[in-house]
LUMMARDREN-621600 format. One record per residue (C-alpha): residue number from 1; x, y, z. Coordinates in steps of 0.25 Angstrom, whole numbers, always signed. Each point is the difference from the previous one (the first is absolute). Last residue first. Example, Ala and Ser with C-alpha at 12.3 -4.5 7.8 and 13.67 -1.06 7.14 Angstrom:
BEGIN
+-----+-------+-------+-------+
! num !  east ! north !    up !
+-----+-------+-------+-------+
!   2 !   +55 !    -4 !   +29 !
!   1 !    -6 !   -14 !    +2 !
+-----+-------+-------+-------+
END
This chain:
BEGIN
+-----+-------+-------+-------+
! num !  east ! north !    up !
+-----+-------+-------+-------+
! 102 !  +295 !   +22 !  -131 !
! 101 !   -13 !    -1 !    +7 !
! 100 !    +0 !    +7 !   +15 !
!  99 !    -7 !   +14 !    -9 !
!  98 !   -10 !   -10 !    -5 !
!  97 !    -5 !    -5 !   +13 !
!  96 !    +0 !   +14 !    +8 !
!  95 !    -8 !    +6 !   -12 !
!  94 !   -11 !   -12 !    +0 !
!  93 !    -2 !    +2 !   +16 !
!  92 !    +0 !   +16 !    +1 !
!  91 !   -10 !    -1 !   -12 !
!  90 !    -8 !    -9 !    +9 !
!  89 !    +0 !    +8 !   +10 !
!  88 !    -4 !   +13 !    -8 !
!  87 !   -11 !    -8 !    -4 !
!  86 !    -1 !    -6 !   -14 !
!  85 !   -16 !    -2 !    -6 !
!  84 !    +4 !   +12 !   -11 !
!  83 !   +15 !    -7 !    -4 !
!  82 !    -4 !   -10 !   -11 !
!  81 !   -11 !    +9 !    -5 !
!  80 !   +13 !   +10 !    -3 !
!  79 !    +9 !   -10 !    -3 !
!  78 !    -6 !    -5 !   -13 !
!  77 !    -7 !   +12 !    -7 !
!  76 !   +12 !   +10 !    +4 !
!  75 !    -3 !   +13 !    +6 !
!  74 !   +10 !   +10 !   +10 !
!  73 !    -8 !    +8 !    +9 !
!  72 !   -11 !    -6 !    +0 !
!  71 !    +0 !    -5 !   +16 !
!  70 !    +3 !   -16 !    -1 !
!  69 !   +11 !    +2 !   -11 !
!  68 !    +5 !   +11 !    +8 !
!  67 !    +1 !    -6 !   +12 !
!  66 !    +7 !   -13 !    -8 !
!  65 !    +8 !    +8 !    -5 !
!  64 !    +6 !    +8 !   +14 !
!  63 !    -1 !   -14 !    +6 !
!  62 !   +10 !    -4 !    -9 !
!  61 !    +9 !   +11 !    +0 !
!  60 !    +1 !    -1 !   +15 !
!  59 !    +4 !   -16 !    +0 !
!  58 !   +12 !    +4 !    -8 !
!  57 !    -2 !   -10 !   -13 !
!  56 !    +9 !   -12 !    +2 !
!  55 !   -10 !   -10 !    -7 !
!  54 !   -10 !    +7 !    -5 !
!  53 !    +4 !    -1 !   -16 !
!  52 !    -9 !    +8 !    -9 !
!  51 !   -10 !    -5 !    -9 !
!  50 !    +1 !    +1 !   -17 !
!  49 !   +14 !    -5 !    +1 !
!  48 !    -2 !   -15 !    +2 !
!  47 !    +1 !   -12 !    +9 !
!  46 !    -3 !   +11 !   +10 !
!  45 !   +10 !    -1 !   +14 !
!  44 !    -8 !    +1 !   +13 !
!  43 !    +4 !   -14 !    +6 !
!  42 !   -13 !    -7 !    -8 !
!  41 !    -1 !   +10 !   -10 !
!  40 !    -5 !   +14 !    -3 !
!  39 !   -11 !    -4 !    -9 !
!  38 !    -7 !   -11 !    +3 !
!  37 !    +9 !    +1 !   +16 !
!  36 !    -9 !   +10 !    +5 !
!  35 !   -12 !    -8 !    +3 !
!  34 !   +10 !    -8 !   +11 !
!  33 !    +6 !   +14 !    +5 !
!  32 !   -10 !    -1 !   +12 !
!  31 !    +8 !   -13 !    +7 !
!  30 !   +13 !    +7 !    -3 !
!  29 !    -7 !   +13 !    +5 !
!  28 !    -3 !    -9 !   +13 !
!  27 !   +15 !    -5 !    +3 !
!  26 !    +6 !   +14 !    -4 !
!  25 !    -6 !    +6 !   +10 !
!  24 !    -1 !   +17 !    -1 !
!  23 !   +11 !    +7 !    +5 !
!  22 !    -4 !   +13 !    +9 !
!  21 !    +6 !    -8 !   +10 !
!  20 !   +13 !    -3 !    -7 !
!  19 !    +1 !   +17 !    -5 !
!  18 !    +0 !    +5 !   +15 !
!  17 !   +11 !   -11 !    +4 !
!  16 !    +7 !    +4 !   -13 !
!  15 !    -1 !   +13 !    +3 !
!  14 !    +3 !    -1 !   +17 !
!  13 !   +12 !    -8 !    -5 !
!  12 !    +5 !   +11 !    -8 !
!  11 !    -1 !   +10 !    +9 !
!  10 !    +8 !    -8 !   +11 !
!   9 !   +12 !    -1 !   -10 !
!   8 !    -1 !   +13 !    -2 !
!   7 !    -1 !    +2 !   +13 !
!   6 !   +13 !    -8 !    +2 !
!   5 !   +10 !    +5 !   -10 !
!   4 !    -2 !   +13 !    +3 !
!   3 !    +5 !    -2 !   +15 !
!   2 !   +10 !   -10 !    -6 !
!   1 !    +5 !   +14 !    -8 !
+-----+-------+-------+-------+
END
């Protein structure tokens, strides 16, 4: 049983080891998120319910969006020109910073 115990405890830390790097920073999407805060708020909560909250929001749904803004695949007038000058860096930054929001 400790046997188990331990590599699943050694799997788990490779993941979240594995899943820290692929993190984007925090620092520099809070710095990037300025121009997001008209409509989504200053720490990622809308003032009203016509924009959705970012705060909290799993950093991989957040790059799947803004991806999809960016690419077509989903169309909105306002977040779609809002994401096409994005790199995938910087998506990486602005997710990380609103998924460490509460």
């Amino acid at each position: 049983m400790k046997k188990i115990l331990l590599t699943v405890a050694v799997l788990t830390a490779g993941l979240v080891s594995s899943n820290a790097m692929a993190a984007g920073d925090a620092a520099a999407g809070k710095a990037k998120a300025a121009v997001c805060a008209g409509c989504h708020g200053a720490a990622g909560i809308s003032a009203t319910g016509m924009w959705p909250n970012l705060a909290g929001q799993k950093a991989a749904y957040t790059i799947k969006q803004l991806k999809a803004f960016k690419d077509g695949t989903r169309k909105d007038p306002t977040m779609s020109p809002m994401a096409a000058p994005l790199s995938d860096e910087d998506m990486e930054n602005l997710a990380a910073y609103y998924a460490s929001l509460k």
